[in-house]
C-alpha positions as CSV (number, residue, x, y, z in Angstrom):
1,X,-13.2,23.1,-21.0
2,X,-11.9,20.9,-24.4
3,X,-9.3,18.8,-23.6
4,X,-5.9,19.7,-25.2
5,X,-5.0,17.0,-28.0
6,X,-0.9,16.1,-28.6
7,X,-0.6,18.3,-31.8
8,X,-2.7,21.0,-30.6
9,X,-1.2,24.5,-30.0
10,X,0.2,24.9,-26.2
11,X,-2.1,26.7,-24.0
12,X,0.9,28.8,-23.0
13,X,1.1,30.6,-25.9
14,X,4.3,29.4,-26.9
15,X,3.2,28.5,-30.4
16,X,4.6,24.6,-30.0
17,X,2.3,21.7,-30.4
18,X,1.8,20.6,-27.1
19,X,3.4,17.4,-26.9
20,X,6.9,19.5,-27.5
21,X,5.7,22.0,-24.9
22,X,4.0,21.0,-21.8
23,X,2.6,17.0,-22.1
24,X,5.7,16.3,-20.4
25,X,5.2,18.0,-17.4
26,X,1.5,16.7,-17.5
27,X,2.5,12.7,-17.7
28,X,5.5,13.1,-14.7
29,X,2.6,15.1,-12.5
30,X,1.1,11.5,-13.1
31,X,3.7,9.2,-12.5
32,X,4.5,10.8,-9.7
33,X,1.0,11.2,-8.3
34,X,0.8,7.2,-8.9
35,X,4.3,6.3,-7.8
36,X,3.4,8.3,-4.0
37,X,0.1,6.4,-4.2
38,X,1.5,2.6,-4.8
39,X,4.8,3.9,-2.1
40,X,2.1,4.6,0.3
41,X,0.2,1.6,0.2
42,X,3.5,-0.5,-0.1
43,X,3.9,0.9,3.1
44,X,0.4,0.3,4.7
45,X,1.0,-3.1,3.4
46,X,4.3,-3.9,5.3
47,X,3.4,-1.7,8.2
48,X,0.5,-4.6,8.6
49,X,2.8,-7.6,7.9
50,X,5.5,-6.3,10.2
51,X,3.0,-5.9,12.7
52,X,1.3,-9.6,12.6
53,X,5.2,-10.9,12.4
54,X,7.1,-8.9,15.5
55,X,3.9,-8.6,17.8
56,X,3.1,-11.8,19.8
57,X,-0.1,-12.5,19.8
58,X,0.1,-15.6,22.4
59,X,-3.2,-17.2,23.5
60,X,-3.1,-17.8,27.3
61,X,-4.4,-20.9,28.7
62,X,-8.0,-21.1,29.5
63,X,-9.5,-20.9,33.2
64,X,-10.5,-24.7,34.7
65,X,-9.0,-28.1,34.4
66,X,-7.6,-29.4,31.3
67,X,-9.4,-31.8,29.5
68,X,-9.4,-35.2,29.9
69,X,-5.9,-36.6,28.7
70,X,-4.8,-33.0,27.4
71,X,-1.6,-31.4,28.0
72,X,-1.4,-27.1,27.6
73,X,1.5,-26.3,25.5
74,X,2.6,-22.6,26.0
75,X,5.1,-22.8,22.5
76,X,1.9,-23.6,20.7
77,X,-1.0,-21.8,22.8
78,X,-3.4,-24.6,22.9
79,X,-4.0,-28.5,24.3
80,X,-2.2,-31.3,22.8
């Protein structure tokens, strides 16, 4: 099927050029096709910083003796 031009008839049958008839309601199907697209990945996005933020992800301190002149520190999750 030939892709309707701007000053083409309207495939409606309304007898206006189609950029006075229904290229509006083409472009906003597009914006807002796009717009639920970049919302949704906004989302993913802060769904995954949210989740690296609030969720502790605390390292626990390794089975055996410390090594030699080391100290485990439990704020940082590792020897000093």
């Amino acid at each position: 099927m030939k892709k309707v031009g701007r000053n083409d008839p309207c495939p409606c049958g309304s007898g206006k050029k189609y950029k006075n008839c229904h290229l509006a309601d083409e472009k906003r199907k597009e914006f807002s096709n796009k717009s639920l697209f970049y919302i949704g990945l906004l989302l993913v996005f802060l769904a995954i910083a949210a989740y690296s933020l609030f969720v502790s992800q605390k390292s626990t301190r390794p089975d055996g003796p410390a090594p030699a002149g080391k100290v485990w520190s439990e704020e940082h999750g590792h020897y000093h």
